[in-house]
C-alpha positions as a printed NumPy array, in Angstrom:
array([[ -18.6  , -133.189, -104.793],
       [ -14.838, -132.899, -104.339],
       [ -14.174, -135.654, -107.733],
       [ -11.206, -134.842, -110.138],
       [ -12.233, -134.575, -113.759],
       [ -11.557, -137.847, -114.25 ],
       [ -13.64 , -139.466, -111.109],
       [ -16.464, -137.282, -112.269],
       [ -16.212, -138.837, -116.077],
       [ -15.367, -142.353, -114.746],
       [ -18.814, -142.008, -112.841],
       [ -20.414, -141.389, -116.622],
       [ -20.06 , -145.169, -117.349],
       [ -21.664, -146.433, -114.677],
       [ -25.744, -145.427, -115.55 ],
       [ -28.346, -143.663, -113.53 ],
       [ -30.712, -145.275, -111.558],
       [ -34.129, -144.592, -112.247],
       [ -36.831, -144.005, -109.476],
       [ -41.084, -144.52 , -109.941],
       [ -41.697, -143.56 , -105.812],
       [ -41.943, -140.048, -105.101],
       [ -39.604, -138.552, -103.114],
       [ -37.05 , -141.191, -103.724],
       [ -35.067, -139.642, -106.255],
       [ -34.717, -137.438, -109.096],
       [ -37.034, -137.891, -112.469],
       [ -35.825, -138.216, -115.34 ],
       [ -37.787, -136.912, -118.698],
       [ -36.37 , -137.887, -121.658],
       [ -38.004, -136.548, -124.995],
       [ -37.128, -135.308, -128.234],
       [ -37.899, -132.236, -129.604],
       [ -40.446, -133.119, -132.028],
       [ -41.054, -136.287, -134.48 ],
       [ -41.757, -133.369, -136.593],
       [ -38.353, -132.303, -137.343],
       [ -37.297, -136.434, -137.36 ],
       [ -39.146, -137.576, -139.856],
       [ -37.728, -138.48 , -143.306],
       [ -38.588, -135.521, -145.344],
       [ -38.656, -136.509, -149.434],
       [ -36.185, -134.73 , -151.835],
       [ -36.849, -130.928, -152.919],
       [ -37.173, -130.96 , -156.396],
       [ -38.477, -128.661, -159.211],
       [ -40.79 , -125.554, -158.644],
       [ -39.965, -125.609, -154.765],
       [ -36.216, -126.283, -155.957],
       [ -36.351, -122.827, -158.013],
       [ -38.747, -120.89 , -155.275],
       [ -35.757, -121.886, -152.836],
       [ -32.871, -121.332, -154.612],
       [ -34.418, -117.72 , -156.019],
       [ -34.868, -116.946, -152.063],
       [ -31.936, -117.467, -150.792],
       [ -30.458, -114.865, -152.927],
       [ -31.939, -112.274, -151.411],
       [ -31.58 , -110.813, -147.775],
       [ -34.952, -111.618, -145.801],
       [ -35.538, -110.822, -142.295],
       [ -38.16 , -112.545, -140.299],
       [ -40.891, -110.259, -139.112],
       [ -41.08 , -110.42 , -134.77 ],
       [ -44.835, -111.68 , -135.763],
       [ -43.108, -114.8  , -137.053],
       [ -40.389, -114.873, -134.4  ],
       [ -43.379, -115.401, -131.878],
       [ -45.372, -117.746, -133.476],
       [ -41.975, -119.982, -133.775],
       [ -41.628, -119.172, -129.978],
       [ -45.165, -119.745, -129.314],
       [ -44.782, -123.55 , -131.394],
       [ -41.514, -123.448, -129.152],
       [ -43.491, -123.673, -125.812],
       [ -46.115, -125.985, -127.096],
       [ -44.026, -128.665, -128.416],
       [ -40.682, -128.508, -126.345],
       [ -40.859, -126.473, -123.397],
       [ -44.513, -127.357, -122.602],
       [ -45.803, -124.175, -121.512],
       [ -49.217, -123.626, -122.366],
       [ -49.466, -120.299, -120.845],
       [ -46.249, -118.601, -122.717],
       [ -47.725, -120.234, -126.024],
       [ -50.639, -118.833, -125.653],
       [ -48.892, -115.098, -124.828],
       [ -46.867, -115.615, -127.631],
       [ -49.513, -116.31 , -130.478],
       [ -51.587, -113.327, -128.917],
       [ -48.934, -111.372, -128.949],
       [ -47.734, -112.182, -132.747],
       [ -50.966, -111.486, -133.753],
       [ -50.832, -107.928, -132.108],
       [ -47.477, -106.928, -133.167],
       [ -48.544, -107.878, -136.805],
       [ -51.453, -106.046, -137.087],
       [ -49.736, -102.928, -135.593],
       [ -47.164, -103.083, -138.216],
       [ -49.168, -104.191, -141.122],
       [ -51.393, -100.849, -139.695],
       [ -48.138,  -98.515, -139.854],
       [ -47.604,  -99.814, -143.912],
       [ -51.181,  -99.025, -144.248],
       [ -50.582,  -95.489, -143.169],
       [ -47.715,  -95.006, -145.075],
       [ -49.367,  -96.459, -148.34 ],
       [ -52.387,  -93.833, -147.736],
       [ -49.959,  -90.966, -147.749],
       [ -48.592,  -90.446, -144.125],
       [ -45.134,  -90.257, -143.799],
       [ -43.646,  -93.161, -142.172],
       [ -43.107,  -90.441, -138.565],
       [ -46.284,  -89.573, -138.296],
       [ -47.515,  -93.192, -138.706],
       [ -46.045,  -94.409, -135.715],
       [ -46.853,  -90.854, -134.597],
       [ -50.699,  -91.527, -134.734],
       [ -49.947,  -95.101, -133.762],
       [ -48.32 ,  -94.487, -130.095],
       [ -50.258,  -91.219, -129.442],
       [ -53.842,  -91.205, -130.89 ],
       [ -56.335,  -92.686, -128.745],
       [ -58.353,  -94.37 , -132.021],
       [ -55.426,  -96.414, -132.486],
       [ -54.592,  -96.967, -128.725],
       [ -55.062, -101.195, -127.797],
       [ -55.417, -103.893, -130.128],
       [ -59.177, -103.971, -130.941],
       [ -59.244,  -99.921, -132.146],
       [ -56.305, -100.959, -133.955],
       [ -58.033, -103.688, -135.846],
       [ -60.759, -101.168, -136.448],
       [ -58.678,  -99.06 , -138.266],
       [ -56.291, -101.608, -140.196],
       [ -60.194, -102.699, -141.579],
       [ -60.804,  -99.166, -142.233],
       [ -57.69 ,  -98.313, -143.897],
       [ -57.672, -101.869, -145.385],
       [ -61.465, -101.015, -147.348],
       [ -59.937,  -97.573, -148.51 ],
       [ -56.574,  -99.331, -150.003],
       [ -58.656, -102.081, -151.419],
       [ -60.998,  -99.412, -153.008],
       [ -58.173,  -97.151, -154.366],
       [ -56.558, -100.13 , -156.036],
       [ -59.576, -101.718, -157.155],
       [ -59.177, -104.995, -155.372],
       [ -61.889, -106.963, -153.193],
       [ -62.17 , -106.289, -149.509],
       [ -62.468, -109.418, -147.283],
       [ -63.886, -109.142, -144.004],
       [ -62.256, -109.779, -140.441],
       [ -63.377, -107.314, -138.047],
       [ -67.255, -109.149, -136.894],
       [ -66.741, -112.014, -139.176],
       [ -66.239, -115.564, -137.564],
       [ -61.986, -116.215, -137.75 ],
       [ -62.161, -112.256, -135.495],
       [ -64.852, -113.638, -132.825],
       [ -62.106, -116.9  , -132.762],
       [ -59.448, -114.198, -132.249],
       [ -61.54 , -112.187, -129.702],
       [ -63.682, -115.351, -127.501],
       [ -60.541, -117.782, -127.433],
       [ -57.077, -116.307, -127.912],
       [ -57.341, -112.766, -127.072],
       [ -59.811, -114.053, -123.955],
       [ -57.142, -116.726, -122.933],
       [ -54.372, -114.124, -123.302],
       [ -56.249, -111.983, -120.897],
       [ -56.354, -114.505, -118.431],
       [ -53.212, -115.553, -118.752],
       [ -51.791, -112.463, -117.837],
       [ -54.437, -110.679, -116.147],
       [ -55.82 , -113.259, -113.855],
       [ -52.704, -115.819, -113.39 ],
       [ -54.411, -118.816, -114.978],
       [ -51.74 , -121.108, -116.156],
       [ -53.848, -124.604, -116.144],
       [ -54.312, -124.216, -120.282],
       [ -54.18 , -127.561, -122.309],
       [ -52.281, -128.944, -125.17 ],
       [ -55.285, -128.705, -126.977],
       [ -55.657, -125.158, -126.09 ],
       [ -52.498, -123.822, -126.449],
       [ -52.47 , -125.321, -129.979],
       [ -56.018, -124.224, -130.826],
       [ -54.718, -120.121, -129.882],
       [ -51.298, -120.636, -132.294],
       [ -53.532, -121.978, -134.911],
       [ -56.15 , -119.099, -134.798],
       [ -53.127, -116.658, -134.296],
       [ -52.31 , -117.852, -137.784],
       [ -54.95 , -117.82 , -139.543],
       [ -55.483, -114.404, -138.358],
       [ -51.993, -113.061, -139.934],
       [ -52.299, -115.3  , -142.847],
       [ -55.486, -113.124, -143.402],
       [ -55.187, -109.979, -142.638],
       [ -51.219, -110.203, -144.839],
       [ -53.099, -111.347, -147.809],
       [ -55.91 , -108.829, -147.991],
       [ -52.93 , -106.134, -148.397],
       [ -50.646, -107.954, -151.111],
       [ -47.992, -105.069, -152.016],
       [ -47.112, -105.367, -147.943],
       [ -47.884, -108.706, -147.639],
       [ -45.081, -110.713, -146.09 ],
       [ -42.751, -112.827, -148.641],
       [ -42.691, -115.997, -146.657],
       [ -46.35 , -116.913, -145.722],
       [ -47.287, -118.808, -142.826],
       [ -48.908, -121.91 , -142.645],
       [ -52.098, -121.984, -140.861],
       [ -52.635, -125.432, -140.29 ],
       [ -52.135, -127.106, -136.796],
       [ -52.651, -130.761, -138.061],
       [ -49.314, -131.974, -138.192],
       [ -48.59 , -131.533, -134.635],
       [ -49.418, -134.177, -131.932],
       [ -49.217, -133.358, -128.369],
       [ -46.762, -136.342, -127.639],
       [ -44.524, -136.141, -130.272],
       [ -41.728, -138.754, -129.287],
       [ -41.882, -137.91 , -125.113],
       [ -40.62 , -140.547, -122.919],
       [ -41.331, -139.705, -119.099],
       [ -40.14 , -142.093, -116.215]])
């Protein structure tokens, strides 16, 4: 624009005009993040004091399940993308099952080589739905060996959630292009993606994740503190 520093600053005082006509003008979206993270939260005290304070002593690294399911809440709530959140949760749940699989393996006496051996080269663990076979196969035998109770995903109703809605949005998605996904379906998919992890981490408990997720999708609201002009 050819302005010195301070002609472009000076210009910083004098507002922005805002235009409602298309085509005459830029828009201008203002929104926070989330009223989520704005709220006043009450004080931490007692057990959740100690359960913190024991926690941070310790080195924990976030699993890349986790990683996309905060990406996935990412593109719901501030970037808006239905589509990516809906890759993302698919994809967490994938990437968690195939390395809640390898543990599985390794627990059952395969070294932790041939694990990802079998996992990359085998064709009965090749895609996400013969890998869910086998983590419920392996999961029955580790449950049985260590006398524990088996619960049920593959066939049971949170899997055919997992399989109709988020693995069949994922698919189209990424297969066929759609993008025109909802609010409400985006955060229908992260919420099932959830669940799912939640699950299938707490049938296994000795490689069950430290920090648990939490399943619940009810304390989001699709307009959390947007302003659009």
């Amino acid at each position: 624009m050819g302005l010195t520093a301070e002609q472009l600053f000076a210009r910083l005082s004098h507002g922005r005009a805002f235009y409602q006509t298309l085509g005459h003008g830029a828009a201008n979206i203002l929104r926070t993040n989330s009223l989520n993270h704005l709220e006043p939260r009450p004080q931490m005290t007692g057990n959740h004091l100690k359960i913190l304070a024991e926690f941070v002593q310790h080195k924990y690294e976030m699993p890349l399940s986790y990683d996309l399911v905060m990406q996935s809440l990412r593109s719901l709530q501030i970037d808006r993308d239905f589509k990516l959140a809906i890759v993302h949760a698919a994809t967490a749940v994938e990437v968690h099952v195939l390395h809640l699989l390898h543990g599985l393996l390794v627990t059952l006496g395969h070294s932790a080589t041939d694990a990802w051996d079998l996992l990359e080269n085998d064709p009965d663990y090749e895609g996400v739905a013969k890998r869910l076979k086998r983590l419920e196969s392996n999961t029955r035998a580790y449950c049985d060996q260590n006398g524990l109770a088996f619960a049920q995903f593959v066939g049971g109703t949170l899997h055919n959630r997992w399989r109709d809605i988020l693995a069949h949005k994922r698919n189209r998605a990424v297969h066929a292009g759609a993008a025109s996904f909802t609010w409400a379906e985006a955060a229908e998919a992260i919420g099932i993606a959830k669940e799912s992890i939640v699950l299938l981490d707490q049938r296994v408990p000795a490689l069950a994740n430290p920090v648990q997720l939490n399943p619940s999708m009810t304390g989001l609201r699709e307009s959390a503190g947007g302003i659009l002009f």
